[in-house]
C-alpha positions in Angstrom: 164.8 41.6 68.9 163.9 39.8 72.3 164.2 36.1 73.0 160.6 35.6 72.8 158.2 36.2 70.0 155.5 38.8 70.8 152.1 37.3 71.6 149.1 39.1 71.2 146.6 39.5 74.3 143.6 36.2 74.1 140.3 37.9 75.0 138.7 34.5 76.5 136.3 34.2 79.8 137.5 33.4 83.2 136.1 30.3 82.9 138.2 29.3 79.6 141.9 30.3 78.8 144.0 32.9 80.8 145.9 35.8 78.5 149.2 35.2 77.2 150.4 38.9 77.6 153.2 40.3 75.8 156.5 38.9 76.0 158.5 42.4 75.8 159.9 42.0 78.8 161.1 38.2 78.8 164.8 39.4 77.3 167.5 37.1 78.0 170.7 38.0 80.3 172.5 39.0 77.0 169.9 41.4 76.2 169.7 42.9 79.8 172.8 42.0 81.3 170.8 41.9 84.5 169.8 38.3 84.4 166.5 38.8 82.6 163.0 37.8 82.0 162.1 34.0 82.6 158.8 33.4 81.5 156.9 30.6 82.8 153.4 29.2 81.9 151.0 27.7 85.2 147.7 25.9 85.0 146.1 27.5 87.8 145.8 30.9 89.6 145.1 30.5 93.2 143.2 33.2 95.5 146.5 34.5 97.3 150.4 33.9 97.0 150.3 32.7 100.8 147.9 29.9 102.1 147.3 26.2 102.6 146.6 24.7 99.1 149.4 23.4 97.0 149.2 25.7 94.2 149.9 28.5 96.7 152.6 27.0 98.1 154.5 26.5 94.9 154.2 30.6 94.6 154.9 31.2 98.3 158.2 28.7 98.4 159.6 31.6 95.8 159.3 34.4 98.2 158.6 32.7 101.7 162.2 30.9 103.2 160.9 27.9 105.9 162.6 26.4 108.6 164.0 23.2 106.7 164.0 21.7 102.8 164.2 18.5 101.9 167.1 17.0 99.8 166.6 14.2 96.8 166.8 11.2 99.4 163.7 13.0 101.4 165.8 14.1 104.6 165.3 17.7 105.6 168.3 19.8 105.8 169.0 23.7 106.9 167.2 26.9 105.6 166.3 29.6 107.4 167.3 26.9 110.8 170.5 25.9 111.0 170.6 22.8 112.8 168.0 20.8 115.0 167.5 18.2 117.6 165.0 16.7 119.8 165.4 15.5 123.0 164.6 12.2 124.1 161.2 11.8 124.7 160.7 13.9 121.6 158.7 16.3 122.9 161.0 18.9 122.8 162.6 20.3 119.5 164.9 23.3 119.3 165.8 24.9 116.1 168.9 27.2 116.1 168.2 29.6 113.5 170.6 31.2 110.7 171.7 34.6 111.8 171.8 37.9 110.0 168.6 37.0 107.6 166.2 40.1 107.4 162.9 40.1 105.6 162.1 41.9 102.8 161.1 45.2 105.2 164.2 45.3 106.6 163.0 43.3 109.5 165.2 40.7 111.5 164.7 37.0 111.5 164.6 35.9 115.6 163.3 32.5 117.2 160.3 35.5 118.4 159.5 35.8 114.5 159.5 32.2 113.8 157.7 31.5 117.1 154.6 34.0 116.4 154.3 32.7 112.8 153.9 29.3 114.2 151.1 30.8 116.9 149.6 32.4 113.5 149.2 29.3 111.5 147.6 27.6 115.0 145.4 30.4 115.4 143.8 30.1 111.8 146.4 31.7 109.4 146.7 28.5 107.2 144.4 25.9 107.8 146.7 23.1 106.4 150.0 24.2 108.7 147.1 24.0 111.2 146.0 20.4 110.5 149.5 19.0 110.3 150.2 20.7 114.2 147.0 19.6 115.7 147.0 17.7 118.0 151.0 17.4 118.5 151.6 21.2 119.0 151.9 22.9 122.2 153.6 26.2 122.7 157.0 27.8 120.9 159.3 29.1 123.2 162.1 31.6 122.0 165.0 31.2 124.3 167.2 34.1 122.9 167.2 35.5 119.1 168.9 32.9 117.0 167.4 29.7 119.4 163.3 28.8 119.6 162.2 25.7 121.5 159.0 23.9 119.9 156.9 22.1 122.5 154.5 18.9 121.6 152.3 17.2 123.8 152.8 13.9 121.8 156.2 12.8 120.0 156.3 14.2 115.8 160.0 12.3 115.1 158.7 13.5 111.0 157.9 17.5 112.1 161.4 18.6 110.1 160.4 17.1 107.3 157.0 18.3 107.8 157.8 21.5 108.2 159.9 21.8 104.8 156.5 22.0 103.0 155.4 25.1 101.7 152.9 25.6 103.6 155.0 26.5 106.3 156.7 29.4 104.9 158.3 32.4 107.3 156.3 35.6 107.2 157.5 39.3 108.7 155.7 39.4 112.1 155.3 42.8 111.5 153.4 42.4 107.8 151.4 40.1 109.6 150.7 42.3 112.3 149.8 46.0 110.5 149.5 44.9 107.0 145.5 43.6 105.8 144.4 40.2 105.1 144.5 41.1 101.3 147.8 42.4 101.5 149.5 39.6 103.1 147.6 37.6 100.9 148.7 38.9 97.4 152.6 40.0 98.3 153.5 38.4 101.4 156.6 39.7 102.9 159.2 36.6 103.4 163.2 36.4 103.7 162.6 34.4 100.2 164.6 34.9 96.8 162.0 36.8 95.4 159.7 39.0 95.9 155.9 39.6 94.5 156.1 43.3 92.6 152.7 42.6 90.6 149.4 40.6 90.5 147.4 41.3 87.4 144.6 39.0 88.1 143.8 36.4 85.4 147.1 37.2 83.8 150.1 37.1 85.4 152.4 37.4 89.0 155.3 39.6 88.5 158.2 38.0 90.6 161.2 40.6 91.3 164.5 39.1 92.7 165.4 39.7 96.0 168.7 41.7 95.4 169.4 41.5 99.1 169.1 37.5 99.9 171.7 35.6 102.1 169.5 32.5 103.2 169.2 30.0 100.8 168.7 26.2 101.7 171.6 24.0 102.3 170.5 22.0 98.5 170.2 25.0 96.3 172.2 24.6 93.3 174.5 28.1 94.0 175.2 30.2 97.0 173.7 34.0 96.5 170.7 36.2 94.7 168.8 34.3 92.3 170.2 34.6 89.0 167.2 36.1 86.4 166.0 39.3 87.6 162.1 38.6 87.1 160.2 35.7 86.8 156.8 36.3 84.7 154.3 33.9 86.2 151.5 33.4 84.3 148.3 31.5 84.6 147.5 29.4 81.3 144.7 27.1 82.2 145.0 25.4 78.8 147.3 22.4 78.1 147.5 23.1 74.5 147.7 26.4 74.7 150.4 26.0 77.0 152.1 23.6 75.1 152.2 25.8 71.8 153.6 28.5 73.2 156.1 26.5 74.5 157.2 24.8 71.3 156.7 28.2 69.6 159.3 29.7 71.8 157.2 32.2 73.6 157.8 31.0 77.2 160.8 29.4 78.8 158.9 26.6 81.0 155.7 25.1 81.6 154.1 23.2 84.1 151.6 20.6 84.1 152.4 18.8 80.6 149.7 17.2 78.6 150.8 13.5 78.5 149.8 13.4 74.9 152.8 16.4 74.2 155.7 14.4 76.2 156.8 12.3 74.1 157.4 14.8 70.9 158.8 17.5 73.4 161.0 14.7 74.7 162.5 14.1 70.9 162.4 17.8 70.8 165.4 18.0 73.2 163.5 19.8 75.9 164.3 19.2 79.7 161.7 17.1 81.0 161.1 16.7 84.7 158.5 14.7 86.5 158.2 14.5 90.0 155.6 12.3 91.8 153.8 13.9 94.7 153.8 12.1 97.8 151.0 12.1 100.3 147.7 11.0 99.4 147.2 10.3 95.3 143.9 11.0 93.6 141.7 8.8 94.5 138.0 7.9 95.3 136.7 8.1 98.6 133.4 6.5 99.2 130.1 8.2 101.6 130.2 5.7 104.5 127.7 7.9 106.2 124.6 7.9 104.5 123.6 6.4 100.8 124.4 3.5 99.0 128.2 2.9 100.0 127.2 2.5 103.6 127.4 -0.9 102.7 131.4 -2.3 102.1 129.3 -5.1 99.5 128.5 -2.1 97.4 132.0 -0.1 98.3 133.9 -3.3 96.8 131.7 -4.2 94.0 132.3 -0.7 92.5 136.0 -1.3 92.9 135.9 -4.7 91.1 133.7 -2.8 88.4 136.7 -0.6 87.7 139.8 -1.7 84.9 141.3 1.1 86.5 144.6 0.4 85.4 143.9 0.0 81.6 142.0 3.2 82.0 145.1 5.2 83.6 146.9 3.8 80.7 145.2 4.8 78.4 144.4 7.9 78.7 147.9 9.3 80.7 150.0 7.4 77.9 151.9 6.0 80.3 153.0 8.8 81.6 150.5 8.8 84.6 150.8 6.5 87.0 148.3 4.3 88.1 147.7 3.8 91.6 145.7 1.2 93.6 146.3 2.4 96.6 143.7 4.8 98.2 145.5 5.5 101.0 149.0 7.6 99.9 151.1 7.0 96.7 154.1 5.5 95.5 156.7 8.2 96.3 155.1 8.5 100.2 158.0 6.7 102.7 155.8 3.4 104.3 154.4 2.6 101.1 152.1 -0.4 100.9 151.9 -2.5 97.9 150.2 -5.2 99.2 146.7 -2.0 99.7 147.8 -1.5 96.2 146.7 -4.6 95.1 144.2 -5.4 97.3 141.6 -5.2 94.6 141.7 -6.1 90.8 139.0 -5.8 87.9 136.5 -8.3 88.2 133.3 -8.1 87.1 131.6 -10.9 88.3 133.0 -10.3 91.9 130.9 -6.7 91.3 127.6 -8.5 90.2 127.8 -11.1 92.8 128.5 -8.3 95.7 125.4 -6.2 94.6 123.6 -9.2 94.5 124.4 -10.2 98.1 123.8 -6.6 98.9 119.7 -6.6 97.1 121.0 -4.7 94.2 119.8 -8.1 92.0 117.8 -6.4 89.4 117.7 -4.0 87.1 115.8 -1.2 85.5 114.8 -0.5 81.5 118.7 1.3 81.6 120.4 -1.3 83.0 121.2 0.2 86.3 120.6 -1.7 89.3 117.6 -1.6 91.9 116.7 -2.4 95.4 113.3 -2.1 96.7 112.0 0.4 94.1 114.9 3.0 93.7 117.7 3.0 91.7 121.7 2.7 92.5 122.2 6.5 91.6 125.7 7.8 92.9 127.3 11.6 92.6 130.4 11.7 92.0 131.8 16.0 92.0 135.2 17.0 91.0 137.2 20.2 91.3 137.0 20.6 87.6 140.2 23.1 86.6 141.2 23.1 90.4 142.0 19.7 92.1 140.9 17.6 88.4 142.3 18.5 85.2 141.4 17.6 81.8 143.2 14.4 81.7 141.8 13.6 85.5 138.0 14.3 84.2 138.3 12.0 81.2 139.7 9.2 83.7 137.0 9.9 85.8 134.5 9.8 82.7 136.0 6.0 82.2 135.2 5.7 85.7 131.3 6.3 85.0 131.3 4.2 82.1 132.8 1.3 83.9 130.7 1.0 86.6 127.7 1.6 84.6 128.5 -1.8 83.1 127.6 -3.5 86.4 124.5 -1.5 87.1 125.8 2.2 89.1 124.3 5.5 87.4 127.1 7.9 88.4 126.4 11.4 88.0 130.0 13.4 87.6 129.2 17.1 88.3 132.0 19.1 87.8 132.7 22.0 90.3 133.9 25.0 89.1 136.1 27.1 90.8 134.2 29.5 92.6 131.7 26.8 93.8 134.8 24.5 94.9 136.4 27.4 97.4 133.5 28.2 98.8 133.1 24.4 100.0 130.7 23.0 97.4 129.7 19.5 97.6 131.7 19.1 100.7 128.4 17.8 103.1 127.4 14.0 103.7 123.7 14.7 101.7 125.4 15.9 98.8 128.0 13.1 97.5 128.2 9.4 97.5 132.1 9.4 96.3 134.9 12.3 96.8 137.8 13.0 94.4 141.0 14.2 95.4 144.8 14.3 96.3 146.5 15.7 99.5 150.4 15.7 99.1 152.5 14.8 102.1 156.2 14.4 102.7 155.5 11.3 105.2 152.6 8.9 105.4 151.1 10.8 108.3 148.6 12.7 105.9 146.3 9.4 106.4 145.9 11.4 110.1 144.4 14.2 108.5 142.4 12.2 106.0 140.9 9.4 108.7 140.9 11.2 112.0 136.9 10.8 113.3 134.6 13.2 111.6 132.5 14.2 115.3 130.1 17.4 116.1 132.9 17.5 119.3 135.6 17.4 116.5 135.0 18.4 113.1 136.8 16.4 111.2 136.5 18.4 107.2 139.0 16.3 105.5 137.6 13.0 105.9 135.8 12.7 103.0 134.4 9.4 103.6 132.8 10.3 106.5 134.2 7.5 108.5 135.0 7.4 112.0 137.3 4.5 113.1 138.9 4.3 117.2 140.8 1.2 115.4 142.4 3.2 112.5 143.3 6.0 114.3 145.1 4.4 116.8 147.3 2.8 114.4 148.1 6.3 112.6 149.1 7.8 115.9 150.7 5.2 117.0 153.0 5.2 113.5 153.2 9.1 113.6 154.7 8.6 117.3 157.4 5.7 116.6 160.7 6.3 116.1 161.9 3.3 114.3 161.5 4.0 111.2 160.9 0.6 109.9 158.5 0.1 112.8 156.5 3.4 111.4 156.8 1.9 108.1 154.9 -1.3 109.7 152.4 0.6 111.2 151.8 2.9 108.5 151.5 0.0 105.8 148.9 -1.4 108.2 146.6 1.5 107.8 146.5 1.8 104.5 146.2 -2.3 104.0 143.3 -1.2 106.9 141.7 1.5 104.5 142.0 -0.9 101.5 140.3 -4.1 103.3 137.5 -2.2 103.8 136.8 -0.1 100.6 137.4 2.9 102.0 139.2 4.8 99.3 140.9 3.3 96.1 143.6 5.1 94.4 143.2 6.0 90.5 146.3 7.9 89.2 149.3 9.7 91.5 149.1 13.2 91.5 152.4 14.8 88.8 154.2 17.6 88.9 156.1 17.7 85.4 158.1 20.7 83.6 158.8 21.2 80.3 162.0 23.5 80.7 163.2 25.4 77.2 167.6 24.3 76.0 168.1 28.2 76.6 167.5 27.6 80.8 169.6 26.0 83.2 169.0 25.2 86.9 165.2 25.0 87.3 164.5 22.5 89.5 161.6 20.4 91.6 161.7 20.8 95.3 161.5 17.7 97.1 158.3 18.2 99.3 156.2 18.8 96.8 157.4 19.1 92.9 157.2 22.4 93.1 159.3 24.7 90.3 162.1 26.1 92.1 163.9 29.5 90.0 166.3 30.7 92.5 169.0 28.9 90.6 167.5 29.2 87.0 169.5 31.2 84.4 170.0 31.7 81.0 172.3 29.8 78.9 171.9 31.4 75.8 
């Protein structure tokens, strides 16, 4: 009999819970002698392996090798480059890269590769690669196979750390060049420890080892091939469902664990991990373009409005974090606690703000009015996507709070579909955004507060807000080499953000396992939490 307990198929919607397929296959190392079956449970299914949102990148970093990883302190070391160095105005960075790596075609590794996968990503191949180059990025220059130059027009002294996110994963130039969009998309072709041998959409990725791999980062836990033969991927929207057939043996890891479940699989003797996502957390980020939070008065009084703490609290059981700050979270490098604080619950700071600001009286419902119309806000979510079910119930306490000082806030949650094709993304239709962005380095706050112009679209400023002030400080902080002067200038963004009610931070953003006594060597990569199985194995 197999390790696992054979589940029968769930017929459910694509908008409820994902199949739990058979487990037939998931037999351990002693029943294969090959290495195996790991089975492992994921909350969400993304639209390809390959691309610029997290949830691909934790597929992608199992097949795609990048240039760097980062160890447990946060310092990148060598994957598929070797070493690095700059020169000394820092505009100049040349990667020596390992030698002898070949993709999974059979095609070589050269600084050419490397250099036209960067040119890809700049030309529109992932938006996100492309966000965190602009602007810095100038040309990549191979100077023979093993050796590439990368040019910037301004000084990046963070770009190896940068680079160790998942997002920046090695393709084969030539998959890139005569393989389709949708191939590319569903099994890219990497150097990685594993390769994608099946999609069964709404199901399941098959991930097959790489039989052939020789270039593993300089942290993995062993030198060689991963160590299970497959890894059975599956997409399991539901926490509880998750959960059970965790605890029910039927899959050998999970991600994304229900707070309420930690604490009993915790007594259960199961491996817990928990890795907080730097970068931005998820937070609320006010319309300073048109509407009602134009005005900081009414930006600040629906801060004050908000226990958001207690909330957090009460509802992550103190296994989510609560964060104040708006800006990045607690694991980012140039941290400020000082924007974390900036603004506490206070009710009668909120009445007396939306006083001064003509919101000083009400309607029948309570909700407050100024001349004639009433303080109505919209507040959509990626419900399933960028929320999940603990997220939309903090952001229902949200709405409840700040009813209490006289905001109607609408929630409208977004499904899927509507979310990736760029729903409620437009100044006329939101007052608030909610959302994360992970980052390895405080420099996401250039992505997030760079001016939102018709020159210069600007998409990922959600607030709509165009500072020349702010921005120089970012650059100036993504520029410095000190690092404790980048810390400075960093901190005095976000302390820049908080002061004016920008954005105020509700929760960090988790990445927790639940990993079953019978596995060893799963692990969180550093950049991004992400479940790493190129060391995992069986134990029993």
């Amino acid at each position: 009999m197999s390790r696992h307990a054979t589940l029968a198929a769930l017929a459910v919607s694509a908008a409820a819970m994902m199949a739990l397929t058979s487990c037939a296959a998931g037999a351990s190392s002693a029943d294969e002698g090959d290495g195996g079956t790991l089975v492992y449970a994921h909350q969400q299914e993304p639209p390809c392996v390959y691309g610029g949102w997290i949830e691909q990148a934790y597929l992608s970093y199992q097949v795609l090798d990048s240039l760097t990883s980062l160890d447990e302190n946060g310092d990148a070391v060598a994957w598929l480059a070797e070493s690095w160095a700059t020169s000394k105005n820092g505009l100049d960075w040349t990667f020596e890269l390992k030698d002898g790596v070949s993709f999974t075609d059979g095609t070589a590794l050269t600084a050419s590769v490397v250099a036209y996968n960067i040119e890809y990503w700049m030309a529109g191949g992932n938006s996100t690669a492309k966000v965190w180059l602009d602007g810095y990025y100038s040309s990549a220059e191979p100077v023979d196979e093993d050796t590439l130059i990368v040019h910037l027009d301004k000084p990046y002294p963070r770009l190896a750390e940068t680079l160790a996110q998942g997002y920046f994963g090695i393709q084969s130039q030539q998959a890139l060049e005569t393989r389709t969009d949708e191939q590319n998309c569903e099994q890219p072709i990497g150097s990685g420890a594993f390769t994608v041998a099946e999609w069964n959409r709404g199901q399941n990725i098959l991930l097959e080892r790489n039989d052939d791999y020789t270039s593993w980062p300089a942290n993995a836990k062993h030198a060689g091939p991963a160590l299970v033969k497959t890894v059975d991927w599956r997409f399991v929207p539901d926490g509880t469902t998750r959960a059970s057939a965790f605890k029910s043996d039927e899959v050998d890891a999970i991600y994304d664990v229900p707070s309420v479940e930690w604490t009993t699989l915790e007594q259960g003797g199961f491996d817990l991990q928990k890795y907080v996502t730097p970068g931005r957390p998820q937070q609320l980020a006010f319309n300073t373009a048109q509407g009602p939070f134009t005005d900081e008065k009414v930006r600040k009084a629906f801060t004050y409005s908000l226990d958001r703490e207690t909330l957090v609290e009460t509802i992550g059981l103190g296994v989510i974090p609560y964060e104040g700050n708006g800006a990045v979270s607690q694991s980012t490098p140039g941290y400020s606690q000082k924007a974390a604080d900036r603004y506490t619950y206070d009710v009668e700071k909120a009445e007396a703000l939306l006083d001064e600001a003509g919101w000083d009286s009400t309607n029948a419902d309570g909700i407050r009015v100024k001349d004639g119309k009433a303080l109505e806000v919209t507040l959509p979510y990626g419900a399933g996507t960028i929320i999940n079910a603990e997220g939309a119930s903090i952001l229902q306490g949200v709405a409840e709070q700040a009813k209490q000082v006289g905001f109607d806030v609408t929630l409208i949650p977004v499904p899927p579909s509507e979310h990736f094709a760029g729903a409620y993304t437009q100044r006329d239709e939101r007052d608030i955004a909610a959302g994360y962005w992970t980052s390895v380095t405080a420099g996401i706050m250039w992505i997030n507060w760079r001016a939102d112009t018709d020159e210069s679209p600007n998409g990922n400023n959600a607030a709509f807000y165009n500072s020349p002030e702010l921005e120089d400080i970012i650059l100036r902080a993504n520029s410095e080499s000190d690092i404790d002067e980048q810390n400075a200038l960093y901190a005095q963004a976000q302390e820049y953000i908080a002061d004016h009610a920008l954005s105020i931070g509700l929760y960090d953003r988790l990445s927790t396992l639940a990993i079953s006594p019978s596995v060893a060597g799963i692990w969180q990569e550093h950049s991004q939490g992400g479940p790493v199985f190129h060391d995992a194995h069986f134990t029993a």
